[in-house]
N, C-alpha and C positions, 0 to 999 in steps of 0.2 A: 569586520563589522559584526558585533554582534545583532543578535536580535531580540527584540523588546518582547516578554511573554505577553503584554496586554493584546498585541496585534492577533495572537492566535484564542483569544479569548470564545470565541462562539466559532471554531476550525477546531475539524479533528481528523486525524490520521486513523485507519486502521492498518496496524501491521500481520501478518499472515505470515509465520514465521515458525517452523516446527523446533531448529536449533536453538535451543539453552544458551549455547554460545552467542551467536549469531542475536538473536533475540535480546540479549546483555551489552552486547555492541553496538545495538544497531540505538537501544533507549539510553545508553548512556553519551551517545553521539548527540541524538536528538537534546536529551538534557545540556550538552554542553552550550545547546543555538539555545534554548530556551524553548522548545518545542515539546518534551518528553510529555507535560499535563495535557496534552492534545493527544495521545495514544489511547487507543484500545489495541489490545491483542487477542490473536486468536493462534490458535496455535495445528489447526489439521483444514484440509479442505471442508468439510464437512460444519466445521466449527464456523468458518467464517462463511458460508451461507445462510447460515442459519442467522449471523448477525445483520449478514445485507439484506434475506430474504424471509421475513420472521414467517411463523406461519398465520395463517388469519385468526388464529386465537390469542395472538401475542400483541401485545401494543408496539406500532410501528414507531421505529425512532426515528432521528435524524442520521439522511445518509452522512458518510464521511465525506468531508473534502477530496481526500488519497488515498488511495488501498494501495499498500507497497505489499507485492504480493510475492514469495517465494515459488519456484517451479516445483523444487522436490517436497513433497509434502501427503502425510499418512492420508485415508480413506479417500481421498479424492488429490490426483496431482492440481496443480496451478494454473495448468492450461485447460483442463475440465471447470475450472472455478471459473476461469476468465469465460469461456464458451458460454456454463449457463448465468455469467452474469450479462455478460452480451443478450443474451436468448431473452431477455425477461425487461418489461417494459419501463419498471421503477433504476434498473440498475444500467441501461445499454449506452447511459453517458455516462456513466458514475467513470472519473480519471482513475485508471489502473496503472500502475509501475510496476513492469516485472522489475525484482531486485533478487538476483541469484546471482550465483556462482557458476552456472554455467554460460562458457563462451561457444557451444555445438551452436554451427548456421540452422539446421533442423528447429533449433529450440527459437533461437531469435526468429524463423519466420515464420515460423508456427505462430507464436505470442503475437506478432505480428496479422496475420493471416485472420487471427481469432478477434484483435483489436484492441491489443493496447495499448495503452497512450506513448510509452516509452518503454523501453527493455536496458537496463541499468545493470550491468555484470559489477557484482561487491568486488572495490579493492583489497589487497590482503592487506596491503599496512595502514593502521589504525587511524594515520594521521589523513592518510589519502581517503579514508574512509567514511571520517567525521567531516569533511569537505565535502565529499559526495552527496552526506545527509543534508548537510546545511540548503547546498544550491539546489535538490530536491524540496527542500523546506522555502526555500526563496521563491524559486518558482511556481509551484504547486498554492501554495499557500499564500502568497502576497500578489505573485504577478500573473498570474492567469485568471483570467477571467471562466468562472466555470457555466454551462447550461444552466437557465432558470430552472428552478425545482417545476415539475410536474403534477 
């Protein structure tokens, strides 16, 4: 089934994503569903709070529908991201996806523990990968219904 880009017209994903690689994979998957014009990136922990958590002298956007959030990640790891997006009153529903490559129980109950919506370990083959995006895209994006904005 593909998917129509109109339905993600006013939905947008942020990815959290420090690999080049990974990063390349992940919007070229997205473009394959039709999702890729829905992306922002961010590329360090640091980076990406600053996109969900602007400071009071920055004009507030609109949250994302998803943060697909990596765990390995410069200045601040993914589970300190997850924590103070939890912590903070604009972002403590905002749907997080971990999406890494680690399969460590520590990491999954941690991500877990701290509250994220799903912990999604990346396939290594590309085909199995760009499926993964999709039904992430399906479901985050069409079939859940997300908290009223605040």
């Amino acid at each position: 089934m593909e998917l129509r880009a109109d339905l993600f017209r006013d939905k947008r994903i942020l990815l959290v994503e420090d690999n080049p690689r990974d990063e390349a994979l992940t919007l070229r998957a997205l473009q394959k569903h039709n999702l890729q014009s829905a992306v922002a990136v961010t590329r360090d922990g640091v980076e990406a709070l600053d996109y969900l958590l602007p400071a009071a002298d920055h004009a507030v956007q609109p949250l994302p529908q998803l943060v697909l959030l990596d765990l390995k990640l410069p200045k601040l790891d993914g589970l300190e991201v997850l924590r103070r997006l939890r912590e903070h009153e604009r972002t403590r529903l905002l749907p997080v996806v971990i999406l890494t490559s680690s399969a460590e129980e520590r990491d999954i109950l941690e991500s877990y523990r701290l509250g994220t919506s799903s912990y999604v370990r990346k396939p290594v083959d590309f085909a199995e990968f760009t499926e993964a995006v999709r039904y992430l895209g399906l479901y985050w994006l069409i079939l859940n219904i997300a908290p009223p904005a605040q």
